[in-house]
C-alpha positions as CSV (number, residue, x, y, z in Angstrom):
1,X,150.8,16.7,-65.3
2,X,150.2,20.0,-67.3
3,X,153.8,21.5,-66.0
4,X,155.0,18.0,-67.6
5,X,153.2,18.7,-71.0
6,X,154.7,22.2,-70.9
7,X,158.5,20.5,-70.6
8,X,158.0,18.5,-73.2
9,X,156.8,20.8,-75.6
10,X,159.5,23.2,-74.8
11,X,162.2,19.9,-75.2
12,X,160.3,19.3,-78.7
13,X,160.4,23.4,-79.7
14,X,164.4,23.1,-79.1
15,X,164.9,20.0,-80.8
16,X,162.8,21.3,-84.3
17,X,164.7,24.4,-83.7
18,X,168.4,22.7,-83.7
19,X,167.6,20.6,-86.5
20,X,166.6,23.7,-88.2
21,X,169.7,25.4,-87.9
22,X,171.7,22.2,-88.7
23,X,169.7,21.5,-91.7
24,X,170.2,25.6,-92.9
25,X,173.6,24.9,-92.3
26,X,174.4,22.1,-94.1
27,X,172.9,23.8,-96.8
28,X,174.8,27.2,-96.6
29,X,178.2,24.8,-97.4
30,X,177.5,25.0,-101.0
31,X,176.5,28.8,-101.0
32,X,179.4,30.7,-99.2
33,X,179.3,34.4,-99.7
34,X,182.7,34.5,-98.7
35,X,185.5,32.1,-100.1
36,X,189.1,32.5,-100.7
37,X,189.5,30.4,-103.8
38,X,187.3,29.1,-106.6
39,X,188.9,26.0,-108.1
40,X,188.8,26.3,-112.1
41,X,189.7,23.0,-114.4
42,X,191.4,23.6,-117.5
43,X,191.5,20.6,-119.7
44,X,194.2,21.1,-122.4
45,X,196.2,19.5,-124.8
46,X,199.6,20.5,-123.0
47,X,201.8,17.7,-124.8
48,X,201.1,15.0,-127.7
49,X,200.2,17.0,-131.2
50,X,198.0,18.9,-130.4
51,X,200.4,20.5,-127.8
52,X,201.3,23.9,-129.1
53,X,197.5,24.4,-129.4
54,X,197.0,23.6,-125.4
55,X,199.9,26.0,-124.5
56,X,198.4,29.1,-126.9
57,X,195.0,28.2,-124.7
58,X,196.1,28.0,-121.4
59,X,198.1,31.7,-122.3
60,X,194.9,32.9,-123.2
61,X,193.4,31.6,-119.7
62,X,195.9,32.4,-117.5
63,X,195.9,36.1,-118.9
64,X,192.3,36.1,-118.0
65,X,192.9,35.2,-114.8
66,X,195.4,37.1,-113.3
67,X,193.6,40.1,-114.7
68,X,190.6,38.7,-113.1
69,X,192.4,38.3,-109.3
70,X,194.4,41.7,-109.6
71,X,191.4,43.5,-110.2
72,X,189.7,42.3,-106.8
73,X,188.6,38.4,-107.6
74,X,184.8,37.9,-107.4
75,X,183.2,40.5,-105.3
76,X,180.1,38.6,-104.4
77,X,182.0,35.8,-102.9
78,X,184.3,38.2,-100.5
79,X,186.9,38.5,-103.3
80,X,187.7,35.2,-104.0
81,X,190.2,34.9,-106.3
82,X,190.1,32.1,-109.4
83,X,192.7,29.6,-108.8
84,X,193.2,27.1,-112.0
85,X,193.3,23.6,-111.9
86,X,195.3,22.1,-114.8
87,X,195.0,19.1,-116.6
88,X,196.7,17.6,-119.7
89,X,194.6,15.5,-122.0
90,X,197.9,14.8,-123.5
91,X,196.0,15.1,-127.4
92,X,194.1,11.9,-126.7
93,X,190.4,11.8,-126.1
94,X,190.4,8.8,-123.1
95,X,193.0,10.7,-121.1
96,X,190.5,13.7,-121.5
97,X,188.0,11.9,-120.2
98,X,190.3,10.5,-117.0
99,X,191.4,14.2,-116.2
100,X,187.8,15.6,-116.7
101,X,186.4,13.3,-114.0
102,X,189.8,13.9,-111.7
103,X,189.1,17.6,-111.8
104,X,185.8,17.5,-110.8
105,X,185.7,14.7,-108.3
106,X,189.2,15.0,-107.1
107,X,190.0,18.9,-107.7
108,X,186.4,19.6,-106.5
109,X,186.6,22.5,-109.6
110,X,183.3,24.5,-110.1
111,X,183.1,24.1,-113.9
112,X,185.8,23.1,-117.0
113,X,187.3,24.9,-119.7
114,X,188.5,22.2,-122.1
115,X,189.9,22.2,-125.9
116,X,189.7,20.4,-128.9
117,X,186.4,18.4,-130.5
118,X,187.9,15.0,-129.8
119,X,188.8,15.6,-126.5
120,X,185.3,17.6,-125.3
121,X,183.5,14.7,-126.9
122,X,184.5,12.7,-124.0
123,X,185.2,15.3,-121.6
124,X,181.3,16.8,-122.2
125,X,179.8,13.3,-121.3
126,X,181.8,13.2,-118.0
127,X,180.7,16.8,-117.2
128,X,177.5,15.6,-117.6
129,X,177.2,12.7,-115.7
130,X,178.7,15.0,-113.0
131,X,176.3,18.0,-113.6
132,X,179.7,20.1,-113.7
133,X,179.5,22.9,-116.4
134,X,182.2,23.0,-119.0
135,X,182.9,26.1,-122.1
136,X,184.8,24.6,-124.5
137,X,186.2,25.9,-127.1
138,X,185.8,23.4,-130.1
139,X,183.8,23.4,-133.5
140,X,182.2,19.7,-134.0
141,X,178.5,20.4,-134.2
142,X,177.4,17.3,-132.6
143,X,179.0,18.7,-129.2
144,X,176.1,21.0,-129.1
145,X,173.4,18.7,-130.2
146,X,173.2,16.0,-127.5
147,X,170.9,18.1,-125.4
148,X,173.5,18.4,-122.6
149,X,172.5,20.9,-120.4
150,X,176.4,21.3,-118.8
151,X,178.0,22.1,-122.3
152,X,178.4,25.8,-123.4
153,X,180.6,27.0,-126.3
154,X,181.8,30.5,-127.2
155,X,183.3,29.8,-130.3
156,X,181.0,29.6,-133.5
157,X,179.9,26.0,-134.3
158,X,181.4,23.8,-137.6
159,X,178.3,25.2,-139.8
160,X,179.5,28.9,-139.4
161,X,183.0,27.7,-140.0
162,X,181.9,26.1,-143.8
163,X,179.2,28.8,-144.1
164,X,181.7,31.5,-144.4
165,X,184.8,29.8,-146.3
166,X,182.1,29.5,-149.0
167,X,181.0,33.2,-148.8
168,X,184.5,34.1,-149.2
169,X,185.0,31.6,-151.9
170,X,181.5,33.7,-153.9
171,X,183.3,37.2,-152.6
172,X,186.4,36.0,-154.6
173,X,185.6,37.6,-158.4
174,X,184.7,40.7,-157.2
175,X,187.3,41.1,-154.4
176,X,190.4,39.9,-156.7
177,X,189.0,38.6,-160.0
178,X,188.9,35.3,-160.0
179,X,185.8,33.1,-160.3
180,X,185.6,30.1,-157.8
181,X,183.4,27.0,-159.2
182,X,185.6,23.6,-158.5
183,X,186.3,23.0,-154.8
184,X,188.5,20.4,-153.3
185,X,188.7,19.3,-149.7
186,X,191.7,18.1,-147.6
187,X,191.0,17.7,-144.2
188,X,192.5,15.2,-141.2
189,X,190.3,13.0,-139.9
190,X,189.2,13.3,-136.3
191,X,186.4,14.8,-134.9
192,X,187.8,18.7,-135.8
193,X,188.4,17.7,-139.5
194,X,185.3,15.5,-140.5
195,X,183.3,18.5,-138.6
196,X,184.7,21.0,-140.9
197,X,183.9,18.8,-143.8
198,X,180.4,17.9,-143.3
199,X,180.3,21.5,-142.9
200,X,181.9,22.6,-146.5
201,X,180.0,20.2,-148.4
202,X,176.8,21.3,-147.0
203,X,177.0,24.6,-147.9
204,X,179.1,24.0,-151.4
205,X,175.4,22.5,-152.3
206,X,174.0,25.4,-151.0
207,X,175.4,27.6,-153.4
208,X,175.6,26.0,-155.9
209,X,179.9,25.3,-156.0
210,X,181.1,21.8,-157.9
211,X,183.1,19.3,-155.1
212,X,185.9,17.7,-157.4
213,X,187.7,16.3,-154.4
214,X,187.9,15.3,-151.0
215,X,190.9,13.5,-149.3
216,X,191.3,12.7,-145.5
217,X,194.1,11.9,-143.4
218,X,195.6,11.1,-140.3
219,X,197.3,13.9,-138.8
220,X,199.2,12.0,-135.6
221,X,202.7,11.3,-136.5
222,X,202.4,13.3,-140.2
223,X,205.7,13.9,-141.7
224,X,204.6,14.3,-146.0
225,X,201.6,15.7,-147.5
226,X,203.0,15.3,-150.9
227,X,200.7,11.7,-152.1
228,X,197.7,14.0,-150.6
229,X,198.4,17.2,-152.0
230,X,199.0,15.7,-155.4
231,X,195.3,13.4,-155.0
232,X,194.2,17.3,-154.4
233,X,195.7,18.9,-157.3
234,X,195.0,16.2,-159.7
235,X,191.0,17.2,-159.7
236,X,192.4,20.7,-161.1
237,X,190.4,22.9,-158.3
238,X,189.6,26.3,-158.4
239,X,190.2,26.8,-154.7
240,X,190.6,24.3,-151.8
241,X,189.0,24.0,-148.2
242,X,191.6,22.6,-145.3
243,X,191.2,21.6,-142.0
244,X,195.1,20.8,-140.8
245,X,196.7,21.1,-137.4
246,X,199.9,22.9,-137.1
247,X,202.3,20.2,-137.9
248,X,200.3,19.2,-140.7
249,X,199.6,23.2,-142.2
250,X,202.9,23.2,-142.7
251,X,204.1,20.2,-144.4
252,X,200.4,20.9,-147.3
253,X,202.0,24.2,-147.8
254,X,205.2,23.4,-148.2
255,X,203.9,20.1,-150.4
256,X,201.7,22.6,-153.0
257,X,204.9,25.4,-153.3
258,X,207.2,22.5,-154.2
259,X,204.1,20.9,-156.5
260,X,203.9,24.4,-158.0
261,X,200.4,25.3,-157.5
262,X,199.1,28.7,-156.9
263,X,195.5,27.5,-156.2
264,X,194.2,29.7,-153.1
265,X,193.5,27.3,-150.1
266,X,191.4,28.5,-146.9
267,X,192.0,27.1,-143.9
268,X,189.7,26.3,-141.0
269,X,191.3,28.2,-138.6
270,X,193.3,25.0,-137.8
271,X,197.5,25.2,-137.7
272,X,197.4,28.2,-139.6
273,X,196.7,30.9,-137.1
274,X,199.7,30.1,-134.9
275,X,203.1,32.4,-134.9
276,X,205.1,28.5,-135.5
277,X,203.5,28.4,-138.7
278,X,204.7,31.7,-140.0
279,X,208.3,31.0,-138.0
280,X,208.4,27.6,-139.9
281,X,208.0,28.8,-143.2
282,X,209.2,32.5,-143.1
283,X,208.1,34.1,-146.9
284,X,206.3,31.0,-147.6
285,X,203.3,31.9,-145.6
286,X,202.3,35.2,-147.1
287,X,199.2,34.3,-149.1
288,X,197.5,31.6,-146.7
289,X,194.0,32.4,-146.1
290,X,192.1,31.1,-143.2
291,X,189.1,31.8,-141.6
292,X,189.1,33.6,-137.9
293,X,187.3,34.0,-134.5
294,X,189.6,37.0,-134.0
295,X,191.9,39.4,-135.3
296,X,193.7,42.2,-133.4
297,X,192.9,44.8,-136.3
298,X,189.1,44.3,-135.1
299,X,187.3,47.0,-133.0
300,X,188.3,47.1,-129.5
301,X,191.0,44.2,-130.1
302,X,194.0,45.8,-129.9
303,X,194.6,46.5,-126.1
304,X,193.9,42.8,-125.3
305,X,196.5,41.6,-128.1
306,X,198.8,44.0,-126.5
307,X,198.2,42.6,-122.5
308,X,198.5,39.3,-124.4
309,X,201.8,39.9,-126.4
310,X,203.1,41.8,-123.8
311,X,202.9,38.7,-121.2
312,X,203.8,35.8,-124.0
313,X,205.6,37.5,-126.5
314,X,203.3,36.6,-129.3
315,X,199.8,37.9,-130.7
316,X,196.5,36.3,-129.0
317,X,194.8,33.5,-131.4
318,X,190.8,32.8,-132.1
319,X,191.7,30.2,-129.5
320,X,193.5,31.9,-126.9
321,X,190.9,34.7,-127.0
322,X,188.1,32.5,-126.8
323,X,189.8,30.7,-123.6
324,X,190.4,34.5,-122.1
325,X,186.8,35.3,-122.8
326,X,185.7,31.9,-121.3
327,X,187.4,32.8,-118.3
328,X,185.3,36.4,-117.9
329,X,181.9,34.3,-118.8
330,X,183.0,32.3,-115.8
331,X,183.4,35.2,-113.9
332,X,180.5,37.1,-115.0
333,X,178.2,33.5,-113.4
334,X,179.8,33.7,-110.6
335,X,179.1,37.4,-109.6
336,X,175.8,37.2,-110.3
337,X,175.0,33.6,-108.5
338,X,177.5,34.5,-105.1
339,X,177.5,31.2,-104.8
340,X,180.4,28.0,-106.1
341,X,177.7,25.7,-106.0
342,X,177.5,23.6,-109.9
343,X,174.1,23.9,-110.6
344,X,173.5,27.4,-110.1
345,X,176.2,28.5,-112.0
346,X,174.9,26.3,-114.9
347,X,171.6,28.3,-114.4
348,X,173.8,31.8,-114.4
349,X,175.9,30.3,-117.3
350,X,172.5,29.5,-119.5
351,X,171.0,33.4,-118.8
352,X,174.1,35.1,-119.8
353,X,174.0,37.8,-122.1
354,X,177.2,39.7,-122.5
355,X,177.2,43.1,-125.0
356,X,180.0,45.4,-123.6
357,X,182.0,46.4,-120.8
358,X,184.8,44.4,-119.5
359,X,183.4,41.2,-119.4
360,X,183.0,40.9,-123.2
361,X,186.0,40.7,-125.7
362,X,185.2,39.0,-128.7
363,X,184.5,41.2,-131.5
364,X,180.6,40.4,-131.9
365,X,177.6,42.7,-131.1
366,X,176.9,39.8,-128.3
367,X,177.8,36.6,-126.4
368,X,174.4,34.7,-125.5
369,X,173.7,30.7,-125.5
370,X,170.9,29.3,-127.0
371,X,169.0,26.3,-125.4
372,X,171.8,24.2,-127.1
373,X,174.7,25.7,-125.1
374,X,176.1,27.6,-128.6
375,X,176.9,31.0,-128.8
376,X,174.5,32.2,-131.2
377,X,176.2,35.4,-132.3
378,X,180.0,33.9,-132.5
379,X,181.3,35.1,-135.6
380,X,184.5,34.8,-138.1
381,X,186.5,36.7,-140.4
382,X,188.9,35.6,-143.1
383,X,192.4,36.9,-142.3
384,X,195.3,36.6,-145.0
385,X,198.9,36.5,-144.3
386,X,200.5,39.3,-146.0
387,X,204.0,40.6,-144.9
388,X,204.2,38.5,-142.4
389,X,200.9,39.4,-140.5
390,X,197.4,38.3,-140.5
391,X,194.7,40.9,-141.9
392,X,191.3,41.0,-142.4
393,X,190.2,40.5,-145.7
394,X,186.4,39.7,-145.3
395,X,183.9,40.9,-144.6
396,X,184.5,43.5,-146.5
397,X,183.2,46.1,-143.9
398,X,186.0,44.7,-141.6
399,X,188.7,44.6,-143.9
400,X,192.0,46.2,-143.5
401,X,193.6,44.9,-146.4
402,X,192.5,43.6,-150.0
403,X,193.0,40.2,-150.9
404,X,196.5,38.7,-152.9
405,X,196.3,35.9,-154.8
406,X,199.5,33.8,-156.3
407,X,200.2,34.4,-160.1
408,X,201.4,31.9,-162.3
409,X,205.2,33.0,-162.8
């Protein structure tokens, strides 16, 4: 009887141990320290209107990554190398959404860089119902005040955006003599627009600047500014905020040359900041002022504008730098985490805290989220197309060149 007891015990020893093992097993799957791949979604505009914006992103992230795999991968997972996923959210929010939810349950991608505030409105909600992180690179405000815990943004929020086009707006007697107290807005109307707008009148109150106008439109399918730019003029403005997409950059300033006006207008870092807009209207674009997340005349900015021109043939973007730095933040989780599993990269994404080294481009003292997912130290500069290039023109301690305004001929 006692030898019998003894068997048993032993049988029941073996069976806890086997279930042990199996159960450690199952979960080691989601914690592999050595992986060949790590599946990253890119969710960008790649045709529709906003599609010259998607391509200039994905540049910026498949820069990133091939630096990223030539230079040895991740380390802690065995040198895994990042392999992107694409997806085109073909400039409409829905599709975004689709692709978002293919990437993750399909693609089986780790986390989601996506673009545009209309399209991560969706795409955030899906990543969340997933528990998938996702960087985007957007402005809207509300896309970091929904107390998603998957959503992270490099980029500096609307606020900052309207913040500092009305700084620049006070700069604007003592850097060229010329006293700014009517403003006008012309914006298009989706979620990147009416963002930038909420954000300009808020601080216009702030300091005190008059708001003689404000005119929205629909930027798909665009083809004359002229009705809007004459509703713009008509309030005789001192200055004028804009939030345009390329297509729609172009046809305002080519609708206030033709209407005569030399009134200074400050874009959003919308359709401004991309080489077509310079190609498209050659001399025509000197003058155009527009605030910006990056400028290769910034500390430390020229050697990536030159790995970035020297692959695509142009000069890196806010965007596009904000894609290749979301790529490195990416990276940076992962090495620290060893691990592809969703939730503990969220964790690693929410402690990062990026000052130097290679791992941190942007041109800010820091890269660190708050509790919201925003980058609290993402900052902007006003750049000014002069000769054909974009310069720095505030702050003043960053400024290469000094501002030019039009004169009445």
């Amino acid at each position: 009887m006692k030898m019998h007891n003894k068997t048993q015990i032993k049988i029941r020893l073996l069976i806890i141990i086997a279930l042990l093992l199996l159960f450690s097993g199952c979960k080691g799957d989601t914690k592999t320290k050595t992986v060949e791949k790590v599946n990253i979604g890119v969710l960008l505009p790649l045709s529709g209107d906003l599609a010259s914006h998607g391509e200039d992103m994905k540049k910026g992230v498949e820069l990133a990554v091939e630096e990223v795999n030539v230079a040895g991968g991740i380390a802690s997972l065995g040198k895994a190398k990042l392999q992107l996923i694409v997806g085109d959210s073909q400039s409409s929010p829905d599709i975004g959404a689709q692709e978002a939810e293919r990437l993750i349950e399909e693609e089986g991608v780790v986390a989601i860089i996506c673009y545009a505030s209309s399209i991560s409105m969706m795409a955030t909600q899906v990543a969340e119902r997933l528990e998938t992180p996702i960087l985007i690179v957007a402005t809207s405000d509300s896309l970091t005040e929904r107390g998603f815990r998957y959503t992270f943004r490099t980029n500096p929020r609307g606020e900052f955006y309207g913040r500092d086009q009305v700084r620049f707006l006070m700069d604007l007697d003592e850097l060229a003599g010329y006293p700014v107290h009517r403003v006008a807005l012309l914006y298009e109307n989706s979620d990147f627009g009416t963002a930038m707008a909420l954000a300009q009148k808020k601080m216009l109150r702030e300091y005190g600047l008059e708001l003689v106008a404000e005119v929205s439109y629909v930027s798909k399918g665009a083809s004359d500014m002229s009705a809007e730019v004459a509703r713009i003029l008509a309030a005789n403005p001192d200055a004028i905020l804009e939030a345009a997409f390329l297509n729609d950059s172009i046809l305002i300033a080519r609708a206030l040359s033709e209407a005569g006006s030399i009134v200074p207008v400050v874009d959003s870092a919308g359709g401004t900041i991309f080489p077509e807009y310079i190609e498209s209207l050659g001399p025509l674009a000197n003058g155009t002022l527009t605030v910006a997340e990056y400028s290769k005349y910034a500390p430390g900015a020229k050697e990536l504008n030159d790995r970035f021109r020297a692959r695509s043939g142009v000069d890196i973007t806010g965007n596009s730098a904000h894609a290749y730095q979301a790529v490195l933040v990416l990276k940076d989780g992962l090495e620290r985490i060893g691990s592809v599993d969703r939730e503990e990269l969220r964790n690693a994404l929410a402690a990062t805290d990026l000052s130097s080294g290679p791992q941190m481009v942007l041109p800010a003292k820091r890269l660190r989220f708050d509790t919201d997912g925003q980058n609290e130290f993402a900052g902007l500069y006003v750049v000014q197309i002069q000769d054909g290039e974009w310069v720095p023109v505030w702050p003043v301690e960053f400024a290469t060149a000094k501002v030019r305004l039009k004169k009445q001929e």
